[in-house]
Z-matrix of the N, CA and C atoms (Angstrom, degrees):
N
C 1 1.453
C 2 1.530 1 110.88
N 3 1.456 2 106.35 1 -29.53
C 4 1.878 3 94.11 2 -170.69
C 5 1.375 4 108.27 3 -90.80
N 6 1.467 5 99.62 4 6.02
C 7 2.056 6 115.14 5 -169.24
C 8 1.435 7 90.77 6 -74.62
N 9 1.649 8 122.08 7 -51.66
C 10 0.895 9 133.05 8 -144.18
C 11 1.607 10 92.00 9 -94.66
N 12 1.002 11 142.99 10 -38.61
C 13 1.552 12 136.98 11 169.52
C 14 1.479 13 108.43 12 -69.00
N 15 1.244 14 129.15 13 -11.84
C 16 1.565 15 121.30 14 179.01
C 17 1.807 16 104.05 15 -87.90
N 18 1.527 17 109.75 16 -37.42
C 19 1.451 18 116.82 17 171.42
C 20 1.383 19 133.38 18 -42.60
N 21 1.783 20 86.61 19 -42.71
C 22 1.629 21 103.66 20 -169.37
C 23 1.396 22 123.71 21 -68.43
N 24 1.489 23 119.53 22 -34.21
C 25 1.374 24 125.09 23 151.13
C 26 1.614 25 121.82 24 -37.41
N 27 1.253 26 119.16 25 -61.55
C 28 1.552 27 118.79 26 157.73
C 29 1.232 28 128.82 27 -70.50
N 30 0.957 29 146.80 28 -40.03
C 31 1.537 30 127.18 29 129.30
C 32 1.655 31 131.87 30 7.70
N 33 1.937 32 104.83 31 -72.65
C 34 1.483 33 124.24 32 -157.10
C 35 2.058 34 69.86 33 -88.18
N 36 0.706 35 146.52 34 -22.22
C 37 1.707 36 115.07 35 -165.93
C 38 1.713 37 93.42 36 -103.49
N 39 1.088 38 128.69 37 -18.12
C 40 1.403 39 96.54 38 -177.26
C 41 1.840 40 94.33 39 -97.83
N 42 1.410 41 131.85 40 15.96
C 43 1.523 42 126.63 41 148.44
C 44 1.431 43 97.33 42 -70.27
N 45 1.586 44 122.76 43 -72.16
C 46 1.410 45 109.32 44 162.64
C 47 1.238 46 141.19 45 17.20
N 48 1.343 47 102.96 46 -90.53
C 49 1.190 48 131.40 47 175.45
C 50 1.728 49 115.37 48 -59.83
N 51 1.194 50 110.87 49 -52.24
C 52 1.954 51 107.41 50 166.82
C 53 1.436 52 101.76 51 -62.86
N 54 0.842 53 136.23 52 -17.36
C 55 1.787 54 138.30 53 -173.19
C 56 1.574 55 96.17 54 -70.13
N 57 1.216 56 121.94 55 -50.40
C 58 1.469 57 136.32 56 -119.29
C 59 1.900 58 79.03 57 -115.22
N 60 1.383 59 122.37 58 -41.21
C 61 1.500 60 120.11 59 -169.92
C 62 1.664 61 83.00 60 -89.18
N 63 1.180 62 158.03 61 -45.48
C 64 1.329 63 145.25 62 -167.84
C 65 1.642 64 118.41 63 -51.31
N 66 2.216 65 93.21 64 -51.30
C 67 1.718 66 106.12 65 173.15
C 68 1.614 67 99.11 66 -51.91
N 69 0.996 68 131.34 67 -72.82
C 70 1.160 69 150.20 68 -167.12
C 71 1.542 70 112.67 69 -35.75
N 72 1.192 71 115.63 70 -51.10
C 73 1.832 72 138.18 71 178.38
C 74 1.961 73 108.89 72 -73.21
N 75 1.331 74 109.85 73 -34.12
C 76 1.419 75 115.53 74 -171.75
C 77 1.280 76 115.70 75 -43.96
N 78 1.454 77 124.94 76 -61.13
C 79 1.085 78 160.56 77 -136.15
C 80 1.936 79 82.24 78 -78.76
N 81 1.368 80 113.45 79 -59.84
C 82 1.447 81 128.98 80 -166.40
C 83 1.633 82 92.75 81 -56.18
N 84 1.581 83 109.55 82 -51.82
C 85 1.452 84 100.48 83 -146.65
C 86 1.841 85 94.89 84 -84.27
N 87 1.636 86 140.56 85 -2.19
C 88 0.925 87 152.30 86 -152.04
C 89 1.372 88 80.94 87 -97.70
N 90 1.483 89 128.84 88 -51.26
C 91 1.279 90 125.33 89 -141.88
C 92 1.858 91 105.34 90 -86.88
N 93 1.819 92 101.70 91 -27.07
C 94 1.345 93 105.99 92 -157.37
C 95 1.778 94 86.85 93 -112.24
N 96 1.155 95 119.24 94 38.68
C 97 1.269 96 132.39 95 165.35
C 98 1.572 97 98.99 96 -119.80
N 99 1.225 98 117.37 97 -70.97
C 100 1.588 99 101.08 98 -175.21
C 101 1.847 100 128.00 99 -72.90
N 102 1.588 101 90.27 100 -1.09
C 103 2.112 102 96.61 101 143.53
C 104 1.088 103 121.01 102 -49.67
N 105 1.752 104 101.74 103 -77.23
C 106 1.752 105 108.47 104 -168.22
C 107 1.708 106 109.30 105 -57.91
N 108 1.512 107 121.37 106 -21.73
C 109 1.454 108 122.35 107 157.79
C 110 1.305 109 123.17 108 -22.86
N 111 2.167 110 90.39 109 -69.68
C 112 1.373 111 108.72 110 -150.92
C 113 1.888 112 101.81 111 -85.65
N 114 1.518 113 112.11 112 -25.73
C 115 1.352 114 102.82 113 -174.62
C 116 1.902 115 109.01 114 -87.76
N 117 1.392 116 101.23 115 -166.37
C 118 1.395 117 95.15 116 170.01
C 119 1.398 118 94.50 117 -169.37
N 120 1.938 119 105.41 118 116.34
C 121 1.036 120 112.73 119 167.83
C 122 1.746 121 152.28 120 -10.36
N 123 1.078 122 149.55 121 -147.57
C 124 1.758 123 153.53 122 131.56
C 125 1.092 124 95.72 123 -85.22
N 126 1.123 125 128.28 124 -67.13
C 127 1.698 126 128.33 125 -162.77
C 128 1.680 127 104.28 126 -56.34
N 129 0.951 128 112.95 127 -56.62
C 130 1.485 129 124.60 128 -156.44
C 131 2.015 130 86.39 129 -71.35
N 132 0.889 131 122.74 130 -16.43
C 133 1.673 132 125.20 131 -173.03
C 134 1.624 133 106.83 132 -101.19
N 135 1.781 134 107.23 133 -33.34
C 136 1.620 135 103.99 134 166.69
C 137 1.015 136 100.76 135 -88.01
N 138 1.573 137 156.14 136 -6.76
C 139 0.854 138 144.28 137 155.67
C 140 1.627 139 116.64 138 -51.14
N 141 1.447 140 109.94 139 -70.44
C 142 1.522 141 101.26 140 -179.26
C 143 1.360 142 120.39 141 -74.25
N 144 1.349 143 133.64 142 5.62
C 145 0.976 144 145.84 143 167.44
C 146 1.627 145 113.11 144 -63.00
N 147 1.662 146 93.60 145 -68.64
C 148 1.474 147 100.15 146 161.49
C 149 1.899 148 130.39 147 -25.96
N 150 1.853 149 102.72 148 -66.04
C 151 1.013 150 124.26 149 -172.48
C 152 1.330 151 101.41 150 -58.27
N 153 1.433 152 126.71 151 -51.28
C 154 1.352 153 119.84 152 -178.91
C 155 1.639 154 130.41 153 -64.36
N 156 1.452 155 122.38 154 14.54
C 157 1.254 156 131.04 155 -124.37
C 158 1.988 157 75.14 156 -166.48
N 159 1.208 158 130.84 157 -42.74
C 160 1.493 159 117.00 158 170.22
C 161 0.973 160 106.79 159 -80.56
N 162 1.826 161 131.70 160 -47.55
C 163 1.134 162 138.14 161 170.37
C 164 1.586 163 110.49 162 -21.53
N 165 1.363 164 110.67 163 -65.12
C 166 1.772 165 127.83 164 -151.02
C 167 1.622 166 80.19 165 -65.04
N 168 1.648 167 112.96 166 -53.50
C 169 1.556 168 105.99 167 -152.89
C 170 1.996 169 110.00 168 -64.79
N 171 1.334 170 112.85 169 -14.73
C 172 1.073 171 127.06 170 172.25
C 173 1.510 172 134.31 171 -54.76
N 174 1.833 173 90.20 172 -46.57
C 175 0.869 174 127.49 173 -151.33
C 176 1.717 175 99.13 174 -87.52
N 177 1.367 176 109.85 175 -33.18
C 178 1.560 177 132.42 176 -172.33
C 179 1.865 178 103.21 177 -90.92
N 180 1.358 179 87.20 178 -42.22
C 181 2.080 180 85.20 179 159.63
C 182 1.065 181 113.43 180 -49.81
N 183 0.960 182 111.28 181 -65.78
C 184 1.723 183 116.17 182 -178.26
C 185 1.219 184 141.07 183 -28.91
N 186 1.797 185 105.29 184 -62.50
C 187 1.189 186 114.27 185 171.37
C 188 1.505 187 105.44 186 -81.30
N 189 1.626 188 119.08 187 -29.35
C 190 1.844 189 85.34 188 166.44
C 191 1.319 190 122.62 189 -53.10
N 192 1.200 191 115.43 190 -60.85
C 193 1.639 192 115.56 191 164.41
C 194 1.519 193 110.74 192 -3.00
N 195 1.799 194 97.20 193 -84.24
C 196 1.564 195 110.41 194 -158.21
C 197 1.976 196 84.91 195 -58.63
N 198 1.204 197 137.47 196 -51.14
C 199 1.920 198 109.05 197 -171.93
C 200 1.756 199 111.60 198 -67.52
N 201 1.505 200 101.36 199 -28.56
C 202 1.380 201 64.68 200 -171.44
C 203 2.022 202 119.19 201 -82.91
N 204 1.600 203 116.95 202 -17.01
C 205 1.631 204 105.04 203 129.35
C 206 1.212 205 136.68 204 -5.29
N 207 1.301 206 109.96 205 -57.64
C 208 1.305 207 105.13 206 -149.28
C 209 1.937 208 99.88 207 -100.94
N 210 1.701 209 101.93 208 -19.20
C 211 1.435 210 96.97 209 166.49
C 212 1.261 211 118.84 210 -93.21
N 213 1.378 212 130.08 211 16.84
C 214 1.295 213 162.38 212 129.45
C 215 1.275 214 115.98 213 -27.52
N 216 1.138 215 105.89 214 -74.99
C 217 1.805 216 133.33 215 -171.51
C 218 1.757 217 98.70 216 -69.60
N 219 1.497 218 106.64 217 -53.85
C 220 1.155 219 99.55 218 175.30
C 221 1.966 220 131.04 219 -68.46
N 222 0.952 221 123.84 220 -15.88
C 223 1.682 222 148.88 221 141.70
C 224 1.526 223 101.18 222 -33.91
N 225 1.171 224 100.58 223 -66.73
C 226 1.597 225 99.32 224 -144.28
C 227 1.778 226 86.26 225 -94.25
N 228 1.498 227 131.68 226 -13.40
C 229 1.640 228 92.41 227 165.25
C 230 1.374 229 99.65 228 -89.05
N 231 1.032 230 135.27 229 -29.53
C 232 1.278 231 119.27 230 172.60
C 233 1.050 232 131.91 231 -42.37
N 234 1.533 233 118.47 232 -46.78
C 235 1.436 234 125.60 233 163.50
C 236 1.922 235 116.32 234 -51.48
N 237 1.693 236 91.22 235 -25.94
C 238 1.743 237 88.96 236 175.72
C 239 1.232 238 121.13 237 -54.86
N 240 1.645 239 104.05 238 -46.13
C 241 1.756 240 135.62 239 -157.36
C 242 1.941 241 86.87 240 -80.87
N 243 0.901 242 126.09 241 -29.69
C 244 1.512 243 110.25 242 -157.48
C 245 1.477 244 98.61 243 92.96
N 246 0.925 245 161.03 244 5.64
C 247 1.531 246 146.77 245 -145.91
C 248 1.770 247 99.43 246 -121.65
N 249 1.497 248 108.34 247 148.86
C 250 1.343 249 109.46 248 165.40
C 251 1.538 250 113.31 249 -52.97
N 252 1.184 251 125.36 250 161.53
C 253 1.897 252 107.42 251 161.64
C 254 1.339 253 92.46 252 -98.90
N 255 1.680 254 109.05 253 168.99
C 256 1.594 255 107.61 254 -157.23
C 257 2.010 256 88.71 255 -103.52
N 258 1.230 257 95.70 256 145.29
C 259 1.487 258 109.25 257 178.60
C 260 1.778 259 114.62 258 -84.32
């Protein structure tokens, strides 16, 4: 029993003591948290670089798609009418 009451003093100070290096550390890790926030890596910049760059090419599929449809549509009523389709 007195093993265990002589321990407890060293014990409660090195909680203490991590208490006391945490207050102390916060401030650091508060500050170098809202860095990596505010900056943004190479990777993280070829990254959206990339994304913005499949997006566009997507985006340009598309509407070829939707014209060449639509000079599609225009072909084939023309071909209804007899008429050239207009170039």
């Amino acid at each position: 029993m007195r093993l265990l009451l002589l321990a407890v003093p060293l014990l409660v100070s090195g909680c203490i003591a991590r208490t006391a290096v945490d207050i102390v550390t916060l401030p650091v890790k508060v500050v170098s948290a809202g860095v990596d926030a505010a900056t943004t890596s190479q990777a993280e910049a070829d990254q959206r670089r990339g994304r913005e760059i499949r997006e566009a090419e997507e985006r340009e599929g598309r509407e070829a798609r939707r014209r060449e449809r639509e000079a599609r549509r225009q072909r084939e009523r023309a071909g209804e009418a007899g008429e050239e389709p207009d170039r």
